[in-house]
VEXDREN-2710 file (C-alpha; in Angstrom, 1 decimal):
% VEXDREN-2710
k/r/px/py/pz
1/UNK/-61.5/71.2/-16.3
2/UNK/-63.8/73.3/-14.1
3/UNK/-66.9/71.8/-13.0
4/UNK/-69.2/74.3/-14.4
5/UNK/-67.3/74.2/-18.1
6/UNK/-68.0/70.2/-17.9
7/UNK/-71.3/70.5/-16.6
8/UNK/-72.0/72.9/-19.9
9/UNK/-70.1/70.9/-22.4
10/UNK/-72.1/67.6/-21.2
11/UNK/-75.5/69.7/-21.7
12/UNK/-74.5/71.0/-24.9
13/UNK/-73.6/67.3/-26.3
14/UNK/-76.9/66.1/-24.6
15/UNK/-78.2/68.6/-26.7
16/UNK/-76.6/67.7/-29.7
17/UNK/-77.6/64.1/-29.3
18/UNK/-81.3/65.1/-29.0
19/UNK/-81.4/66.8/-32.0
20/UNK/-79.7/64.0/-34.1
21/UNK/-81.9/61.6/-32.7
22/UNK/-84.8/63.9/-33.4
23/UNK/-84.0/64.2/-37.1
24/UNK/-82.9/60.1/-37.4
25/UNK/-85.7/58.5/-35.4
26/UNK/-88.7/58.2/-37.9
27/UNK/-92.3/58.4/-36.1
28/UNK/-95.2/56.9/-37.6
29/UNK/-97.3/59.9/-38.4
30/UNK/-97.7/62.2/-41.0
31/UNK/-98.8/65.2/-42.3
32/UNK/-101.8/66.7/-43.7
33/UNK/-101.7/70.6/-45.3
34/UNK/-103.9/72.9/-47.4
35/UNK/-104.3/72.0/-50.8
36/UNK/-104.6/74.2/-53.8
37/UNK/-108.5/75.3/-54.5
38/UNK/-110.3/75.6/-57.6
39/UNK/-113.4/77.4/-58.5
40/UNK/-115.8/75.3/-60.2
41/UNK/-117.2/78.6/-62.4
42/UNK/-113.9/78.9/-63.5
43/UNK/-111.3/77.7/-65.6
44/UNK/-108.0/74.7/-64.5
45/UNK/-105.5/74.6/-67.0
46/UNK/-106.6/77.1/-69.5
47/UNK/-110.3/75.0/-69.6
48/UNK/-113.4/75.5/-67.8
49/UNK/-113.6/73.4/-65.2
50/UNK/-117.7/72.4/-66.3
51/UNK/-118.3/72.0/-70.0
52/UNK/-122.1/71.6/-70.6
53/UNK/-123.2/70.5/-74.1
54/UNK/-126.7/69.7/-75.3
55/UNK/-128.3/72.1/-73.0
56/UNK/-128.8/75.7/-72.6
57/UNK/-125.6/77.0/-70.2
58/UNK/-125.8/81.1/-68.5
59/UNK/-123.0/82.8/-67.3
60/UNK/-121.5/83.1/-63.9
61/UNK/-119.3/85.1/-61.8
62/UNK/-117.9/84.8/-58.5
63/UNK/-116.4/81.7/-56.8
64/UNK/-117.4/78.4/-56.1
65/UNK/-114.5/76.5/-54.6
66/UNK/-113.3/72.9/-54.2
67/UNK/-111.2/72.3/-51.6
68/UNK/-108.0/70.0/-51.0
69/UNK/-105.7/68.5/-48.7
70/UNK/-102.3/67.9/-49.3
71/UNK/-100.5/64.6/-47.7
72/UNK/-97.3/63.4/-47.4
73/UNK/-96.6/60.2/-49.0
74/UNK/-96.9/56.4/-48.1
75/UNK/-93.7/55.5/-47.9
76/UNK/-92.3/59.4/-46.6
77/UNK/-91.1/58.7/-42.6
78/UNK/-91.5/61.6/-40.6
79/UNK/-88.6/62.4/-38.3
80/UNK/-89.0/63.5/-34.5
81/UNK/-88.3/67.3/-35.1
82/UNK/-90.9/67.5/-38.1
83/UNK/-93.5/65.9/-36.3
84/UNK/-93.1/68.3/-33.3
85/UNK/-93.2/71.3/-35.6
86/UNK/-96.0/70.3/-37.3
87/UNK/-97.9/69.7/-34.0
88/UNK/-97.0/73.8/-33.5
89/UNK/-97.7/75.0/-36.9
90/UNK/-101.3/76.7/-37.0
91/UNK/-101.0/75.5/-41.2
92/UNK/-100.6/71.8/-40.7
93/UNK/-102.0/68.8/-38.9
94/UNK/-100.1/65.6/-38.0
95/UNK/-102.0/62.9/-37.5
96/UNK/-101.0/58.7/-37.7
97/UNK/-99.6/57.2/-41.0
98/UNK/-102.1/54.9/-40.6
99/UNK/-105.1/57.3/-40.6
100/UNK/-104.1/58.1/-44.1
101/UNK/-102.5/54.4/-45.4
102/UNK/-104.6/52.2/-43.1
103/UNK/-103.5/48.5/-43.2
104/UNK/-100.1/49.0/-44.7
105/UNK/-102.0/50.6/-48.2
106/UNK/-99.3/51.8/-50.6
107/UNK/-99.5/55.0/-52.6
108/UNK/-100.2/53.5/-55.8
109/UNK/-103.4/51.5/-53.9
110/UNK/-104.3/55.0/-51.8
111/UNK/-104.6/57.2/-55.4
112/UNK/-106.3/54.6/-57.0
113/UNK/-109.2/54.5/-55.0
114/UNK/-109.0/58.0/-54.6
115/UNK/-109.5/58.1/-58.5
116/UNK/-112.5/56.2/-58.2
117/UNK/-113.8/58.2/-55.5
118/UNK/-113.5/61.0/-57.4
119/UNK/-115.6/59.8/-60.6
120/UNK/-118.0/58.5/-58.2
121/UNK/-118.1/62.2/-56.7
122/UNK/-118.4/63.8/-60.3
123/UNK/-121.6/61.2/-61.2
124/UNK/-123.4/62.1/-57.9
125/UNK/-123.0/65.9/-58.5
126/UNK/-124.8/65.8/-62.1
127/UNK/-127.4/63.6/-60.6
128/UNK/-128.2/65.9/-57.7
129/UNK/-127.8/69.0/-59.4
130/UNK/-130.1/67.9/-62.4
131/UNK/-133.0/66.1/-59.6
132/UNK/-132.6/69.7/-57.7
133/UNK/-133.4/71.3/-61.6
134/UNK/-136.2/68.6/-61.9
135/UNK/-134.3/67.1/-65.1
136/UNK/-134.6/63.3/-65.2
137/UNK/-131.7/60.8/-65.1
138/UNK/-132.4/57.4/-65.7
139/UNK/-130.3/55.4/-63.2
140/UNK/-129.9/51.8/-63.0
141/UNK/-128.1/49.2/-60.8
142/UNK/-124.5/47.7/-62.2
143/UNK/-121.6/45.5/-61.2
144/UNK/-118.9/48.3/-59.7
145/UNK/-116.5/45.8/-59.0
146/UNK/-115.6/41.6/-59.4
147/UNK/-112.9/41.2/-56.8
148/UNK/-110.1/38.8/-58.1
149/UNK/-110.4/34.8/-57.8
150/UNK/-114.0/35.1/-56.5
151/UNK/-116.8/32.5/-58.0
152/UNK/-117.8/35.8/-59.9
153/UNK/-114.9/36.2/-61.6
154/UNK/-115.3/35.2/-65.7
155/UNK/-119.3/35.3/-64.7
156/UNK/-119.9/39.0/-63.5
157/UNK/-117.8/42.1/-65.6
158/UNK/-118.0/45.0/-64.4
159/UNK/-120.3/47.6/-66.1
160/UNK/-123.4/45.1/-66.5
161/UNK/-126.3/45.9/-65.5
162/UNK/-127.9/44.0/-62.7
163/UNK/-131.7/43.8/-63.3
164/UNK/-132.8/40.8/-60.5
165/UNK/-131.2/38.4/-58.3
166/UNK/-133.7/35.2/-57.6
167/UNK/-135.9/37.0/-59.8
168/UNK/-136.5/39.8/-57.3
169/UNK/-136.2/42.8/-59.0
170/UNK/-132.9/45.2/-57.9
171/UNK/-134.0/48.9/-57.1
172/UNK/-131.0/50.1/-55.5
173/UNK/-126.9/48.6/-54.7
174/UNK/-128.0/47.5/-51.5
175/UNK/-130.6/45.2/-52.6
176/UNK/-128.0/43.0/-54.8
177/UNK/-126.1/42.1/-50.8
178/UNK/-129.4/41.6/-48.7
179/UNK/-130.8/39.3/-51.9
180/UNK/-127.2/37.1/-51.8
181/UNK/-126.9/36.6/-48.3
182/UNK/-130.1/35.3/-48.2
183/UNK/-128.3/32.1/-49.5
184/UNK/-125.9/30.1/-47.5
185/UNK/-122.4/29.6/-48.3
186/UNK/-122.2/27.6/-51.0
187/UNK/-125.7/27.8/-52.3
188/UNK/-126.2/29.1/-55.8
189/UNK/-127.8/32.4/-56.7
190/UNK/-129.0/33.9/-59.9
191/UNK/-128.2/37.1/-61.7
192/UNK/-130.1/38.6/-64.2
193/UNK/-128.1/41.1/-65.9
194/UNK/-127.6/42.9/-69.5
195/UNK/-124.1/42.3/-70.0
196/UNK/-122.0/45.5/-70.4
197/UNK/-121.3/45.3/-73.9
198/UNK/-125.0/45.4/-74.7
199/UNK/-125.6/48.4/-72.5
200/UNK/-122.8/50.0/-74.0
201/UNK/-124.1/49.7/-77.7
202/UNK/-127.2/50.6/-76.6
203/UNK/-126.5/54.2/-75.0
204/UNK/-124.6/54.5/-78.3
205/UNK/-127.3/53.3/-80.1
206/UNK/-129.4/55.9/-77.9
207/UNK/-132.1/53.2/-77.6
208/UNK/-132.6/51.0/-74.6
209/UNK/-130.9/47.8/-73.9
210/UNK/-133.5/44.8/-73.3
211/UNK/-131.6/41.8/-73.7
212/UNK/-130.8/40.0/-70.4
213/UNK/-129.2/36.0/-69.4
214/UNK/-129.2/34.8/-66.1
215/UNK/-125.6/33.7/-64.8
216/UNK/-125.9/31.0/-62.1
217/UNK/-123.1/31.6/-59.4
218/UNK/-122.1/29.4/-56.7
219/UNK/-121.7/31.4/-53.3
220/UNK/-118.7/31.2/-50.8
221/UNK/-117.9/32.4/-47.3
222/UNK/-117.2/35.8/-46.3
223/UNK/-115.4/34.5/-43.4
224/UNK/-114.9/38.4/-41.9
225/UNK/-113.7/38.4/-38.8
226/UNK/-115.8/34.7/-37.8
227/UNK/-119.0/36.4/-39.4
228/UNK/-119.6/33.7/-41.9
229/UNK/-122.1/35.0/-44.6
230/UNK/-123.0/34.1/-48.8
231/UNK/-121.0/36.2/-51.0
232/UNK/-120.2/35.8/-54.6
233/UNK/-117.3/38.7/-55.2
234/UNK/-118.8/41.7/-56.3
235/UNK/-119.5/45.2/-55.2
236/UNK/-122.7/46.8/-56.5
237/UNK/-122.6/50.6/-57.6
238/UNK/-125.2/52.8/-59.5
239/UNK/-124.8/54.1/-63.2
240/UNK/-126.9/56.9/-65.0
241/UNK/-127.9/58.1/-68.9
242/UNK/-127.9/61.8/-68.2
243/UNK/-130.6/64.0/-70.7
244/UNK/-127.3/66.4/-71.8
245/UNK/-123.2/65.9/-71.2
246/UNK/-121.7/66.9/-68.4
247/UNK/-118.1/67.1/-68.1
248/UNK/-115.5/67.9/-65.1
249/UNK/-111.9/69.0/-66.2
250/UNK/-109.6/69.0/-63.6
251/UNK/-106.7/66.8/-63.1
252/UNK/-104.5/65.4/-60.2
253/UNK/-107.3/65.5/-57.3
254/UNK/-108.9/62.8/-56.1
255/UNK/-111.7/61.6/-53.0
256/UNK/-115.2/62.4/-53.1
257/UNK/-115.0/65.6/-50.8
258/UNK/-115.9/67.9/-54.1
259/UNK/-119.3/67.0/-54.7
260/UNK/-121.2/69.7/-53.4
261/UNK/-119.0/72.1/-54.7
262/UNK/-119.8/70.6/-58.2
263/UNK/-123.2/70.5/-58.2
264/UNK/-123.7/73.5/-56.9
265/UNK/-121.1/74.5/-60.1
266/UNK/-123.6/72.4/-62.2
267/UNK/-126.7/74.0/-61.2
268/UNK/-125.3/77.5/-61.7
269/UNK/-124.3/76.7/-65.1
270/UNK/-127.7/75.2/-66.1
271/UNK/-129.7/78.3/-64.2
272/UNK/-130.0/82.1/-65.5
273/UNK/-128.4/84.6/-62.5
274/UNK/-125.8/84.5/-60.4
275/UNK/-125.8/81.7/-57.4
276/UNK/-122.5/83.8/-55.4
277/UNK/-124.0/87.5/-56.3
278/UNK/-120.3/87.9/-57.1
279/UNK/-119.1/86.7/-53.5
280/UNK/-116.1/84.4/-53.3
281/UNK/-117.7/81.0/-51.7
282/UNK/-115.6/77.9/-50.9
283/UNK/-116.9/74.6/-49.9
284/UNK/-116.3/70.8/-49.6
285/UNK/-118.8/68.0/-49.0
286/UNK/-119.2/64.6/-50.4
287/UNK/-123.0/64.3/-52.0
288/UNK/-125.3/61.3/-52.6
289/UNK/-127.2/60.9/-56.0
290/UNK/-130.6/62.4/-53.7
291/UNK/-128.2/65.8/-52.8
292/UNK/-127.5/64.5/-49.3
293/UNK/-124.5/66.0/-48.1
294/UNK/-121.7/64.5/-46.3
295/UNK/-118.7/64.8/-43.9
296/UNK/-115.0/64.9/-45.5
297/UNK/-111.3/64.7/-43.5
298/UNK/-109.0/67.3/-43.5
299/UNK/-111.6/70.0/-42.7
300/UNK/-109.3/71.9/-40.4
301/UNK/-106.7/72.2/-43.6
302/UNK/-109.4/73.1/-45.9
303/UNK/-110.6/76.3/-44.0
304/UNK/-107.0/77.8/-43.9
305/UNK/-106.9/77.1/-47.1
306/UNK/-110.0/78.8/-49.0
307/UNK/-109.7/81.9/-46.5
308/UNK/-106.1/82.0/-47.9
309/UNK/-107.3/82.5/-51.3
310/UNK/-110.0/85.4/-50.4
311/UNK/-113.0/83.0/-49.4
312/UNK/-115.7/85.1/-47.8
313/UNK/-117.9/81.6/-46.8
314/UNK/-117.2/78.3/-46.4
315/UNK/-119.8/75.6/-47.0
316/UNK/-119.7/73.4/-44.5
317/UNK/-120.9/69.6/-43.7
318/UNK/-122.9/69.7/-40.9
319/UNK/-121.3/66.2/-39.4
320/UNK/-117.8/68.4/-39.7
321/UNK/-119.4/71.7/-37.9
322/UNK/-118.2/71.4/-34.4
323/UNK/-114.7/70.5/-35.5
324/UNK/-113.9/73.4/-38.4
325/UNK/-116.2/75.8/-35.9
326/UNK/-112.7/75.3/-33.2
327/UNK/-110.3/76.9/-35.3
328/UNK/-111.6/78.9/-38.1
329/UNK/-109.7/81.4/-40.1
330/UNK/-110.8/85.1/-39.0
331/UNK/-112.9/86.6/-41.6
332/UNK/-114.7/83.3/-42.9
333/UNK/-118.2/82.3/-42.4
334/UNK/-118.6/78.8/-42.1
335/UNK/-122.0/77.3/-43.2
336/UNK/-124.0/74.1/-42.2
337/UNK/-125.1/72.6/-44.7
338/UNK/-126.7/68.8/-44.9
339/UNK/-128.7/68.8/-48.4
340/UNK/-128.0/70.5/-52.0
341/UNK/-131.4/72.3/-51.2
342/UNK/-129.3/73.8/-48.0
343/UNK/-126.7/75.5/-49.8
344/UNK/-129.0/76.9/-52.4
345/UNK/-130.7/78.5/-49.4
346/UNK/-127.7/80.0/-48.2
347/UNK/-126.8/81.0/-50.9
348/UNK/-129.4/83.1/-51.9
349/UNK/-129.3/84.7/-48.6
350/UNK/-125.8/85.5/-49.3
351/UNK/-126.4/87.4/-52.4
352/UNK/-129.3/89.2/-51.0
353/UNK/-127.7/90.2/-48.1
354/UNK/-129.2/88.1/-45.4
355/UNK/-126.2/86.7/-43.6
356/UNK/-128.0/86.9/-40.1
357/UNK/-130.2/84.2/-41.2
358/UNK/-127.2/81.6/-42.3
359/UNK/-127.4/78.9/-40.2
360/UNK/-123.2/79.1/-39.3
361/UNK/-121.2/76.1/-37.8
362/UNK/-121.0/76.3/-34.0
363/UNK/-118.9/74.2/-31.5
364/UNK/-121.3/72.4/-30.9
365/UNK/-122.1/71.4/-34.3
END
């Protein structure tokens, strides 16, 4: 055989034994993609997305979106070739499996507490769209979660309301951590709650629950990472009685990166005019019960995504500025934003025409 025909025939099955290693050697990344987007004036499923009942509601046009990400799943293996074409794609981003499923987190585990981020999300939005409309909420402290074999397990349910620990009064989630590791391990501390039944009959009821007990719990060690500390097994989280209903319809998303975009949804439902002027406005930013407005992953993905659909703007977490601000789709405006009060701002100077006063996302932030 010639010595150029063997020199090509050994490339060519070099070659060949690239590319089957390239599609049978998994790597451990994945992928992250746009997801589909929603407007939050509009309707999922053949149902608004915001139902309002017990309160006065005004119509509105134009767009409001929620953003997503799609992600491949926990247990999909990427291959060589898949990995290098999604590094090329301008549409996709790969990034390591474990920045999605950190600490060997299944899917089931990942959707779960992406569920509960979500209703988390949904509560936060009503409370800072109604504080930003000057409508009162009455809020109150409760047991989120008991974690499994702790001493508060059978003593602490979720749902009831912490009112003192030691007999200092609980203002805020925080408090209930800084009041138990007061103690040292092993030490006993002292709840004062209104068990969650009681608070439940009593929103019923529509009167408000008085009847507490104090449940006496014996503390045990942390032991994170040699940072020995008191802890009884709970997670404290933040509940509200809300004046009117409020209800979000939309299925299969999960995370807490809509909450801007639904209290913004919120407060143009409950306020005569239009917030968009008619302009097609996407968004995404988590959002604290004081309208505080904060950074989300995928931000990159999001972008493509709403300018795909016909978004005009894009509302934008400050914290996630300088990174969206590198690539961004041409013809979208991206927005900083860091409060509820922010976006209203911008907003109004996108109806009106203003857009040389938005304050846009820059490289540098």
């Amino acid at each position: 055989m010639p010595r150029r025909t063997a020199t090509m025939l050994a490339s060519t099955l070099m070659l060949i034994a690239l590319l089957c290693a390239g599609v049978l050697i998994p790597v451990p990344y994945a992928e992250m993609s746009p997801g589909p987007t929603v407007n939050t004036l509009g309707e999922h499923d053949g149902e608004p997305v915001l139902q309002v009942s017990g309160h006065r509601t005004y119509p509105a046009d134009g767009h409001l979106n929620m953003t997503t990400v799609r992600v491949t799943s926990a247990d999909f293996r990427m291959n060589l070739v898949e990995a290098v074409y999604g590094w090329l794609a301008h549409d996709t981003k790969v990034v390591p499996h474990d920045t999605l499923y950190p600490d060997g987190k299944t899917e089931e585990q990942s959707t779960q507490e992406n569920a509960e981020e979500f209703s988390q999300s949904q509560e936060s939005a009503k409370v800072a769209a109604l504080k930003e409309l000057h409508i009162p909420v009455t809020s109150w402290v409760i047991v989120s979660t008991v974690i499994k074999d702790s001493p508060a397990e059978g003593r602490l349910h979720a749902g009831d309301v912490i009112k003192a620990v030691d007999g200092t009064q609980v203002k805020q989630p925080s408090d209930v951590a800084k009041l138990v590791t007061k103690h040292k391990p092993g030490q006993k501390v002292v709840f004062t709650v209104i068990p969650a039944k009681e608070q439940a009959a009593a929103e019923k009821a529509h009167r408000t629950a008085t009847k507490t007990q104090d449940v006496t719990i014996t503390t045990t060690d942390s032991d994170d990472k040699g940072a020995h500390r008191a802890i009884v097994g709970i997670s404290a989280g933040t509940d509200h009685t809300f004046p009117f209903t409020v209800d979000i319809k939309l299925a299969d998303v999960g995370g807490p990166s809509a909450g801007l975009m639904f209290s913004l949804g919120i407060y143009d439902k409950l306020t005569p005019g239009s917030l968009t002027g008619g302009k097609f406005i996407a968004g995404t930013g988590t959002i604290d019960d004081d309208g505080t407005v904060g950074p989300i992953g995928g931000i990159e993905m999001k972008t493509v995504g709403a300018r795909a659909k016909g978004a005009q703007y894009f509302l934008t977490p400050a914290d996630n500025c300088a990174s969206a601000a590198k690539d961004t789709p041409s013809g979208l405006t991206l927005v900083k934003v860091k409060k509820i009060g922010d976006a209203l701002e911008s907003l109004k100077d996108i109806r009106e025409g203003r857009t040389a006063d938005l304050p846009k996302c820059t490289t540098k932030g």
